[in-house]
C-alpha positions as YAML, in Angstrom:
chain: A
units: angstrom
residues:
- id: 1
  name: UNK
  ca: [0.00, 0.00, 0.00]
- id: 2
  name: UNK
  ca: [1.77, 3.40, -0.93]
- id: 3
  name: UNK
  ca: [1.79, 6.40, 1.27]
- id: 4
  name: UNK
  ca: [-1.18, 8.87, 1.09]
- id: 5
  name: UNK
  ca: [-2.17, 12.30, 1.92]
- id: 6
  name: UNK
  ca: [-6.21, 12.50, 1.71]
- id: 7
  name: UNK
  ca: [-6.38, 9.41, -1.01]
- id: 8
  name: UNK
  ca: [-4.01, 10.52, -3.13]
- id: 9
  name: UNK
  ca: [-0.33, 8.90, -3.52]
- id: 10
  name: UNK
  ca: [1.65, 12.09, -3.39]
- id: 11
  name: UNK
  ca: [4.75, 10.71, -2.82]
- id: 12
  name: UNK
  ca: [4.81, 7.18, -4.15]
- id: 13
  name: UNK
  ca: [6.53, 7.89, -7.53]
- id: 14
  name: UNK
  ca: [10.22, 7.79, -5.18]
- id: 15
  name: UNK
  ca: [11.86, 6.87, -1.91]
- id: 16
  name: UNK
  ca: [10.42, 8.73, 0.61]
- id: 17
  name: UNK
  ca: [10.52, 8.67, 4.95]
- id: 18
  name: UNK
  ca: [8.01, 9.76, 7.28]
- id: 19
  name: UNK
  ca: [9.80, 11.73, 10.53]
- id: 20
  name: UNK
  ca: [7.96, 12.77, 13.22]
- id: 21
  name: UNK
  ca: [9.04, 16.17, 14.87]
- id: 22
  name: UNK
  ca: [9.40, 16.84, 18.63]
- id: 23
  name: UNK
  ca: [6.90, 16.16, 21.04]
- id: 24
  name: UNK
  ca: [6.41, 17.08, 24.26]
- id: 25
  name: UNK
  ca: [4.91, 19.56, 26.77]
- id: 26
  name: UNK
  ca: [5.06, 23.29, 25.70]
- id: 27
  name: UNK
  ca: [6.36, 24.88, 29.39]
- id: 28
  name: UNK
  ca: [6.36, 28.25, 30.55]
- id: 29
  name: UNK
  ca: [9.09, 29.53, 33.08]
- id: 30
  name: UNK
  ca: [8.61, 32.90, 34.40]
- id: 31
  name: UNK
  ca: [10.54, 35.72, 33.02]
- id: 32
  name: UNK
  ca: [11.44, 33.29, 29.75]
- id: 33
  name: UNK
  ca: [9.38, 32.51, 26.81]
- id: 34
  name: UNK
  ca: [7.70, 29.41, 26.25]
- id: 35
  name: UNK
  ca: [10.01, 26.15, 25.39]
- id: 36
  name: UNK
  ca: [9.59, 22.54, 24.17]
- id: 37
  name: UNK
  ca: [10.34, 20.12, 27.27]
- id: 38
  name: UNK
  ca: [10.38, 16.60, 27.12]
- id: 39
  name: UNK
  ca: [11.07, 16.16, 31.24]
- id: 40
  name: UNK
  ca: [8.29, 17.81, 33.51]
- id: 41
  name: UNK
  ca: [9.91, 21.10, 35.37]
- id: 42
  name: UNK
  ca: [8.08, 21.41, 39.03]
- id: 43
  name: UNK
  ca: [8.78, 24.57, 38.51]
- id: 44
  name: UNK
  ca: [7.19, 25.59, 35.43]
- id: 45
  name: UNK
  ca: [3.99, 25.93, 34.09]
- id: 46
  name: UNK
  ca: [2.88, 23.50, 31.07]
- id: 47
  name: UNK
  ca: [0.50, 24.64, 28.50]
- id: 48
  name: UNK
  ca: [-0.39, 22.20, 26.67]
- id: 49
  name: UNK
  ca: [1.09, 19.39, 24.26]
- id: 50
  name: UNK
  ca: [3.18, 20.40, 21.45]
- id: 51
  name: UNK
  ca: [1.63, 20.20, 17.81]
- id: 52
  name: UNK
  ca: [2.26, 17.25, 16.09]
- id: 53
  name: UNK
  ca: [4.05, 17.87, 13.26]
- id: 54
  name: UNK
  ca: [5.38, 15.20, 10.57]
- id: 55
  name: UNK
  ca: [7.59, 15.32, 7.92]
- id: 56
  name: UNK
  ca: [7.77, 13.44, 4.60]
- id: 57
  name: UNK
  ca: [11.33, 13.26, 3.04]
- id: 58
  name: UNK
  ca: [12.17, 11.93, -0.24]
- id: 59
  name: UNK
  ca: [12.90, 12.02, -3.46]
- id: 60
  name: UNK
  ca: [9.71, 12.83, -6.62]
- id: 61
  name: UNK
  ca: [10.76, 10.66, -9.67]
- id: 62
  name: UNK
  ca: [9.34, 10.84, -13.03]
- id: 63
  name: UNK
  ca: [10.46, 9.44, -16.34]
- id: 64
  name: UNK
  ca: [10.09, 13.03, -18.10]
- id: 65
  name: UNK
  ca: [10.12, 16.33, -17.22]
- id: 66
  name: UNK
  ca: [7.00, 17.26, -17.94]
- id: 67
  name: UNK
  ca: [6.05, 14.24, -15.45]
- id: 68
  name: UNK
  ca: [8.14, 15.86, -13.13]
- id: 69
  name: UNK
  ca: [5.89, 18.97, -12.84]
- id: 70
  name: UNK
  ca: [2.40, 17.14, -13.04]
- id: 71
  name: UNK
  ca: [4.23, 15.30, -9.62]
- id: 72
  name: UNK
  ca: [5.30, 18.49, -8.32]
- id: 73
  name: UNK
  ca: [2.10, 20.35, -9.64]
- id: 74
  name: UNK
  ca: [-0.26, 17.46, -7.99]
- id: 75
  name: UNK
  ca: [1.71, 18.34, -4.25]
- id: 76
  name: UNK
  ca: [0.87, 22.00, -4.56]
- id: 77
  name: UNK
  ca: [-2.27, 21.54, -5.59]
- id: 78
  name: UNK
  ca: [-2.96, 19.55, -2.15]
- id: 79
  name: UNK
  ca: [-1.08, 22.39, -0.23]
- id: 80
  name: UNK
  ca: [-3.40, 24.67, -1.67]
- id: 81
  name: UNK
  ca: [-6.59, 22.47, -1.11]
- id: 82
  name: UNK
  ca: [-5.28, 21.16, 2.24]
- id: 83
  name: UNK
  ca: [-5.45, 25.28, 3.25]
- id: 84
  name: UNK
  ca: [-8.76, 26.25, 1.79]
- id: 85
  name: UNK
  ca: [-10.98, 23.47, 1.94]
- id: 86
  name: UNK
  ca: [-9.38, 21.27, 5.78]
- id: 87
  name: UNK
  ca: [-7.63, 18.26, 6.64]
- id: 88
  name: UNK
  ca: [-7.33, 15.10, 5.56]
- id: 89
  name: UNK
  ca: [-5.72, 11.57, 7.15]
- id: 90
  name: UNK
  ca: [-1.84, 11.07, 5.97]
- id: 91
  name: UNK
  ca: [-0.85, 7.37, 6.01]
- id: 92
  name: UNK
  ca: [2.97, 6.12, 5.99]
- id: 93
  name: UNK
  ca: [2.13, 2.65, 3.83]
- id: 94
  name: UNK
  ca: [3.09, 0.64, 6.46]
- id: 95
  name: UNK
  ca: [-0.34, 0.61, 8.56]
- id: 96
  name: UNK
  ca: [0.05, 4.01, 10.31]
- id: 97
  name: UNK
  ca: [-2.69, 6.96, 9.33]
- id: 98
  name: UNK
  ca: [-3.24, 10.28, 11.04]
- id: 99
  name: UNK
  ca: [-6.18, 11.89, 10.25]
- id: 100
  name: UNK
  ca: [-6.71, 15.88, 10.96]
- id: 101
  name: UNK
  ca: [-3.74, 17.01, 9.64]
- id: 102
  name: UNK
  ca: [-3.02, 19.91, 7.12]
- id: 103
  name: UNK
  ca: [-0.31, 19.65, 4.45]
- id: 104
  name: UNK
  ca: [1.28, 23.09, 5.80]
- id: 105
  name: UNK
  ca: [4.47, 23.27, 3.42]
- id: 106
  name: UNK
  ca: [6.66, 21.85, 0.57]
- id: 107
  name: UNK
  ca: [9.59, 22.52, -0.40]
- id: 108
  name: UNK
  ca: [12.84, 21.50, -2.80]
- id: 109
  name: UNK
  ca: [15.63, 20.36, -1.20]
- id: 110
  name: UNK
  ca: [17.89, 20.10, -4.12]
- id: 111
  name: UNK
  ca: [18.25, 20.61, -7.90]
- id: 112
  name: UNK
  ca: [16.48, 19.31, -10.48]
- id: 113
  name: UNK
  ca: [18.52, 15.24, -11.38]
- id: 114
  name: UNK
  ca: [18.11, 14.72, -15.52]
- id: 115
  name: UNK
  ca: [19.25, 11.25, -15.92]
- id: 116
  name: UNK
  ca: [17.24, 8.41, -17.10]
- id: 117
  name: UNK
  ca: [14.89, 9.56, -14.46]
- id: 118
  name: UNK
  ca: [13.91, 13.21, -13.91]
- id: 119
  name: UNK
  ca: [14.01, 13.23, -10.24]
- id: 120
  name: UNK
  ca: [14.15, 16.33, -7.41]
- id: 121
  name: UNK
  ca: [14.32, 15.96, -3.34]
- id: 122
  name: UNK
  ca: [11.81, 17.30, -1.23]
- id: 123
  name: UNK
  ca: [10.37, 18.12, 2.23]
- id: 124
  name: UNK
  ca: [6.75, 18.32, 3.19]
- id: 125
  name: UNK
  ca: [5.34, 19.21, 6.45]
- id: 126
  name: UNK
  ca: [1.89, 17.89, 7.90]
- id: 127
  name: UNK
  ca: [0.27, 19.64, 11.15]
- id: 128
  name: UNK
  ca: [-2.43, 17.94, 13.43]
- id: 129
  name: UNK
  ca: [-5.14, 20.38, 13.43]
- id: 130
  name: UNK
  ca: [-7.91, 17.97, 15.13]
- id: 131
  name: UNK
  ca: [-8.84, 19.22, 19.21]
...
């Protein structure tokens, strides 16, 4: 089963990763602005759970490069959906889904590769926005 964001395979045509971003309590000490903590402080306040936030890392690959941009083109479109019209469930292939989250940003990590293969690198960032 490839990965998914909201039915579609987004990132199937290459290798890809899922990586899931700190977690932990947001903490408030007085007189310093709010921090990530993964130990409990007795002496701060905690407000809350940090966001989760995943990342998928990889590679698009496409035999031309017109393919190339309908690959690129099909991400942007769901970064542009994923803002306007909600969230949808993103699913790592391997069993894991979690729905409520917002594609919140894509970008390049590299140059366009013109081989065999038209390929570029990539990093796209999902946010939880369920309560």
């Amino acid at each position: 089963m490839p990965s998914m964001f909201n039915g579609a395979p987004l990132f199937a045509s290459g290798p890809h990763r899922f990586v899931m971003q700190r977690r932990g309590q947001t903490e408030i000490e007085p007189g310093k602005p709010a921090t990530i903590q993964t130990q409990p402080n007795p002496k701060w306040t905690q407000i809350g759970l940090v966001q989760l936030s995943i990342s998928v890392r990889g590679r698009l690959v496409a035999p031309t490069e017109d393919d190339l941009w309908t690959l690129r083109d099909a991400i942007t479109g769901a970064l542009t959906a994923s803002a306007g019209a909600g969230s949808g469930t993103l699913e790592d292939g391997g069993g894991q889904s979690w729905p409520d989250m917002w594609l919140v940003s894509y970008v390049e990590t590299g140059p366009v590769d013109a081989g065999r293969v038209w390929s570029v690198g990539y990093e796209a960032v999902f946010r939880y926005v369920g309560q």
